[in-house]
Structures are given as C-alpha cells and as structure tokens.
C-alpha positions in Angstrom: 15.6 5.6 13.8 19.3 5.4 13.1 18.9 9.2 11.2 17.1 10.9 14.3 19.6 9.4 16.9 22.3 10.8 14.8 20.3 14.4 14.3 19.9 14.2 17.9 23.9 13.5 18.7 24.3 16.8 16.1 21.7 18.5 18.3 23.8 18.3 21.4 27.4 18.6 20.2 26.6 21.6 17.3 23.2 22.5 18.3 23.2 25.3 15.5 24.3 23.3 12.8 20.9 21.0 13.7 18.8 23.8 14.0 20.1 24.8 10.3 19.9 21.4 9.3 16.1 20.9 10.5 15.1 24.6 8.7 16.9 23.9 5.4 15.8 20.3 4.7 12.4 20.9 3.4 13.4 23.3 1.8 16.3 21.9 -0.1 13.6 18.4 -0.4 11.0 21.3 -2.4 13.9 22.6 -4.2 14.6 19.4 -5.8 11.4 18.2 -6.7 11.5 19.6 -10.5 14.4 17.4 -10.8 12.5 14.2 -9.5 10.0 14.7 -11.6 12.2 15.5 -14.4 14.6 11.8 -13.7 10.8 10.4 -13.4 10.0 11.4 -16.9 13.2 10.8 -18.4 13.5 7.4 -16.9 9.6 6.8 -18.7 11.0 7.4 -22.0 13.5 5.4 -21.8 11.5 2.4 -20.6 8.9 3.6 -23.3 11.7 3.7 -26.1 12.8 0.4 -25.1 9.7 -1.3 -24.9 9.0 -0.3 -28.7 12.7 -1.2 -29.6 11.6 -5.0 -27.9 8.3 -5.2 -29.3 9.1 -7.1 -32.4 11.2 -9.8 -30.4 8.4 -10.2 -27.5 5.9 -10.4 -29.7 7.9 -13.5 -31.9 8.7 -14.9 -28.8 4.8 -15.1 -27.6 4.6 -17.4 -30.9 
C-alpha cells in the first residue's frame, strides 16, 4: 500500500517520470529474471556442496 501511495504522490508532482516508471518496471522485472534464476541455482550448489561437506558429522551425530 505504502509503494502505490508513493507512485501515486510521483504521479501528481512528476507525472512523466510515473508514466516511465509504470512502462519500464516489467520490463526491467523480465530483464532480470536470467539473473534470479541464475542466484537460485548458485545458491543450490552451495546448499548442495554444503550438505555433502556436513554429511559425515550429521550422520555421527544421528548415532
């Protein structure tokens, strides 16, 4: 709620820096989805390196 009240605010005192605002976002959001996805699947190998770096200890811990 807080982010439209302030878009709105931009609307009325800069109304085309909103309007640029509102056509750019979703495209800015698709631009950077390669590199969500790519932070996504970094961030799984490094949970996935880390789990077989801990296995040893968890599994003499379960013991």
């Amino acid at each position: 709620m807080t982010s439209f009240l302030l878009w709105f605010i931009l609307l009325i005192l800069c109304w085309p820096i909103a309007i640029i605002a509102l056509v750019l976002y979703p495209l800015v959001w698709l631009i950077l989805i390669p590199f969500r996805l790519l932070g996504f699947a970094v961030d799984l190998s490094f949970d996935f390196i880390r789990s077989l770096l801990m296995l040893p200890f968890t599994l003499l811990s379960r013991k």
